[in-house]
N, C-alpha and C positions, 0 to 999 in steps of 0.2 A: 504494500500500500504506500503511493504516494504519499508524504509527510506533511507536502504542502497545500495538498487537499484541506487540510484543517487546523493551518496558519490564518492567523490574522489578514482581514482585510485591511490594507491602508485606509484609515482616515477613517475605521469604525469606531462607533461611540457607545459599543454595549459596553457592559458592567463587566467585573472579571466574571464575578458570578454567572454572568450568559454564556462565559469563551469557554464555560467548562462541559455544554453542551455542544457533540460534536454533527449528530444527525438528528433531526426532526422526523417523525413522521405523520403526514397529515392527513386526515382521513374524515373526509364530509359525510355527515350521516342522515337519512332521512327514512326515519319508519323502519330501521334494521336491527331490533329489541332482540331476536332470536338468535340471529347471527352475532349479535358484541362479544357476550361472552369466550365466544369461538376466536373472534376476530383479535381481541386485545390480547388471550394468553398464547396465542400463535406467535403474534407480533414480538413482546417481549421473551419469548423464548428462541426467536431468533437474535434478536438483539442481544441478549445475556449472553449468548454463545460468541460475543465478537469484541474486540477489544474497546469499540469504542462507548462513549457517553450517549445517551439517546433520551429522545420526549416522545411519548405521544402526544399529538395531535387531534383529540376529537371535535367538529363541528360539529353541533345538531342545527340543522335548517327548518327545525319549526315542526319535528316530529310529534304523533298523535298515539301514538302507540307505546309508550312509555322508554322509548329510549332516550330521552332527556334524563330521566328520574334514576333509568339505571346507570345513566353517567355520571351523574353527580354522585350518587352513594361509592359508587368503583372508586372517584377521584378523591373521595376523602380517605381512602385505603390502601392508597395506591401513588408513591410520589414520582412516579413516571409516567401518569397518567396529568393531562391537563385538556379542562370541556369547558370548551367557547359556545353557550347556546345562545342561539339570536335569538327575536324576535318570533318570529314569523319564518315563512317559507318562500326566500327569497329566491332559492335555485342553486346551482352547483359551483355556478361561478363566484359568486359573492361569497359563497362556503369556504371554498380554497382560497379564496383573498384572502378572508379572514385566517384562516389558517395561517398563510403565508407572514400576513403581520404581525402575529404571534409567537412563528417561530425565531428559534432561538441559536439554531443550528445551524454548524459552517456548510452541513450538506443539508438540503429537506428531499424529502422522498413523499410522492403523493400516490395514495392510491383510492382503491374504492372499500367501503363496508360490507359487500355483499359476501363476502369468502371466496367472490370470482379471482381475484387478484391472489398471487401466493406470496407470504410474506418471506419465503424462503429464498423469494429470487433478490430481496434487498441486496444482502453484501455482493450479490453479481452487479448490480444496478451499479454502486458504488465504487467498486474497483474498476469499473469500466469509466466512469467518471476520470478517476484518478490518472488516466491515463492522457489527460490532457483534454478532455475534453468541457463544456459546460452545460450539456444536459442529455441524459442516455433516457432515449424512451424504450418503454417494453413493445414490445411484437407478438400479440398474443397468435402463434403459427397455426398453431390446433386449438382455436377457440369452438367451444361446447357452448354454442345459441344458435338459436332455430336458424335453417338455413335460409330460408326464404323471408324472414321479416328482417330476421339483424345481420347476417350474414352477406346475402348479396346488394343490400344499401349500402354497408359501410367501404363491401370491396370499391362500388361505384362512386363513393363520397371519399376515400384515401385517394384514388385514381384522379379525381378531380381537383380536390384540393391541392394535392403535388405537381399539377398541372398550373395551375394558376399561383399558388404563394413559391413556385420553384424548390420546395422543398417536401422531399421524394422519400416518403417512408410506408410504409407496409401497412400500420394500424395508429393512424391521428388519435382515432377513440380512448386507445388501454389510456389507464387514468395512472398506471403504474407506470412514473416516473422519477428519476432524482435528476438535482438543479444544483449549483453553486448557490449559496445565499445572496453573491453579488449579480446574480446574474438576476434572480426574484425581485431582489431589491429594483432594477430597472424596469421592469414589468409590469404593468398597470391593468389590472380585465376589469373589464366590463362588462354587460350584455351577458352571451354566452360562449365569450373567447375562452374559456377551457379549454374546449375542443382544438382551440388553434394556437395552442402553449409553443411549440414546437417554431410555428411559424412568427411567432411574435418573438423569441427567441432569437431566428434567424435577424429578423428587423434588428435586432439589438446586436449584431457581430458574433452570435455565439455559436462554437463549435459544437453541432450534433452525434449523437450514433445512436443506433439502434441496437438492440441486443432481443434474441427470441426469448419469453419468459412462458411459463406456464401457465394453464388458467383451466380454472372447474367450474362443472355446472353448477347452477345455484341451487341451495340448499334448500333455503329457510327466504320466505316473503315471496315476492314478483319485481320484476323490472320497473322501473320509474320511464323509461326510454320507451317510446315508438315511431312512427313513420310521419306522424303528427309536428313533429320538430323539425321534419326538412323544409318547411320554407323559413327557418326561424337560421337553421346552418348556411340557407343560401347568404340571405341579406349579409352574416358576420362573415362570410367568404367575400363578399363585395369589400367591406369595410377592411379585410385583412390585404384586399389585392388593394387598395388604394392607400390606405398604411405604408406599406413594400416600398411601394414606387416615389411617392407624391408627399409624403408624411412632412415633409421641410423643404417641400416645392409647390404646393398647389396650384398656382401657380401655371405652370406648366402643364395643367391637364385643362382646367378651366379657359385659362389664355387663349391656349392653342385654338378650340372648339370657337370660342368666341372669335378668335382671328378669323377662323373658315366662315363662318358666320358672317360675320362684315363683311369678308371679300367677296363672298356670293350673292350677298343682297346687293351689293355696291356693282355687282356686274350685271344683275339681272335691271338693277336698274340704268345701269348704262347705255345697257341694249334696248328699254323702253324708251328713255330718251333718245335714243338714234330713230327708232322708227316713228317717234313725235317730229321730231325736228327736220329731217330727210323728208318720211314720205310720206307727212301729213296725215296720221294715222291717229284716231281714238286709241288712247290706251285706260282709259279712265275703267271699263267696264272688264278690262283684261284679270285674269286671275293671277297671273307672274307679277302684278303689281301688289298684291295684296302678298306674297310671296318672297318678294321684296323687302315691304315693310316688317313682314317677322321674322324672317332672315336679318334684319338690321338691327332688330331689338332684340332679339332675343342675343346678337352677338356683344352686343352690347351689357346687357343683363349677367352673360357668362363672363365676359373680361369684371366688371365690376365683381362679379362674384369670386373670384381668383384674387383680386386685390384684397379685397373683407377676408378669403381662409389665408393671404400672406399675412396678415396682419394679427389675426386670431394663434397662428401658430410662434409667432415675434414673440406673442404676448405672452405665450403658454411656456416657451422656452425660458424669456427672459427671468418672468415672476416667478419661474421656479427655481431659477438658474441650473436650469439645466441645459447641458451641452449637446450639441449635436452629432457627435461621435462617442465612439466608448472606447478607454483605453484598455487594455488587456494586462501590458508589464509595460515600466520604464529602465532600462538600464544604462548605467553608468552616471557620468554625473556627480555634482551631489546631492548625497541624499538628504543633508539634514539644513536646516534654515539657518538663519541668523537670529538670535534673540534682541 
């Protein structure tokens, strides 16, 4: 195991108390009461078997079935367990946020509660990490769910998504992954970017891999997931392909369409004015006039609108001071200031 897997971030402000926690693991939970049990002493019984420091991570998103109630009692018994209950049942994404700003660990490892995910592929997860990478997703090869509802959607939804975010992996779904904590820290979801961890990643300079991990049918409950969410994955597929590209140029997408925009309205009306003025011709009642006019506005509309997301992204950056590149290592130099 890499050593410097679980060195200090420059310029981190946890507590020592935090640096002594070296893996997180984070695990959203919604209505999975029968499965915890299962799930938490699998969990730390691979962890106990490895040398390093570990958390769990439980989210409850707003569970009805008394998995809130059995996580708090566990957590008070339990000082490697730690249960973030929300409110309500915001979703999976906000789940793993949360998780995410809680954890405390140089490495976090996300997976899911159902016992589909094996906790036993963690320290593979990890050491593949270590090898220089900043986030190993699982690849569930021989997943056990119905062929026809989750099976051949997700083949056609990996296929497509690697298509469009340029970043080519086998299974976006498995929720079994591990991160650098710097690399989380850059990461912001929303919506239902879960799903698109991998490729938001990418956005951010970070080294991928993929590793095959195991997975079992579900035990205990039913699926939260159906066919009912794919136009929910198109829209955050739009918003990841335009992220990618355009994220600190808008600019440039907007612009561009508006330029085509103008020049075509501005020709179309050129060539009305030619056959006014040449060969004395009515164009009042022509439709290329009308044609014209929203070709010119609307390119107009899109240049203005590219100006307002340059400006919105200036803002976003500045007031947060955040930069627009991510460094990786600095070497040589000196390292240390002047007081």
């Amino acid at each position: 195991m890499d050593a410097s897997l679980f060195a200090s971030v420059p310029g981190d402000s946890t507590q020592p108390n935090d640096r002594a926690i070296e893996i997180s693991v984070v695990v959203p939970i919604y209505n999975e009461v029968e499965s915890l049990p299962h799930l938490i002493e699998a969990i730390a019984s691979v962890m106990q078997a490895n040398p390093h420091t570990y958390e769990i991570i439980c989210v409850d998103d707003g569970s009805q079935d008394g998995s809130a109630q059995w996580l708090k009692q566990t957590a008070r018994e339990r000082q490697d367990l730690k249960v973030i209950i929300l409110r309500r049942n915001y979703g999976q994404t906000p789940a793993m946020a949360a998780g995410f700003n809680y954890a405390r660990g140089r490495v976090i490892v996300t997976m899911d509660g159902d016992l589909q995910n094996d906790p036993a592929d963690i320290p593979l997860l990890v050491n593949k990490l270590a090898e220089d990478y900043d986030l190993v997703s699982g690849w569930r090869k021989h997943r056990q769910d119905d062929r026809l509802t989750r099976l051949l959607p997700s083949k056609i939804a990996n296929w497509i998504i690697g298509r469009v975010t340029g970043v080519r992996l086998h299974d976006y779904g498995c929720s079994l992954k591990a991160y650098r904590c710097e690399l989380v820290a850059d990461m912001k979801l929303y919506g239902e970017l879960h799903r698109f961890l991998p490729a938001l990643a990418f956005i951010e300079g970070a080294r991928i891999a993929e590793l095959p991990v195991r997975h079992h049918a579900r035990k205990f409950g039913y699926s939260k997931y159906g066919l009912g969410r794919t136009l929910r994955v198109v829209m955050d597929l739009l918003t990841i392909a335009f992220m990618k590209k355009f994220l600190t140029r808008p600019m440039h997408v907007f612009g561009v369409f508006g330029i085509i925009s103008i020049a075509l309205g501005t020709a179309i009306g050129l060539h009305l004015t030619f056959i006014k003025l040449v060969f004395n011709q009515s164009i009042g009642d022509r439709p290329l006039l009308l044609l014209a006019l929203l070709l010119l506005l609307a390119g107009v509309q899109l240049f203005c609108f590219g100006l307002l997301a340059e400006l919105l992204m200036r803002t976003y950056h500045e007031s947060q001071n955040r930069p627009i590149y991510r460094v990786r290592e600095v070497i040589g130099g000196c390292a240390s200031e002047s007081e």
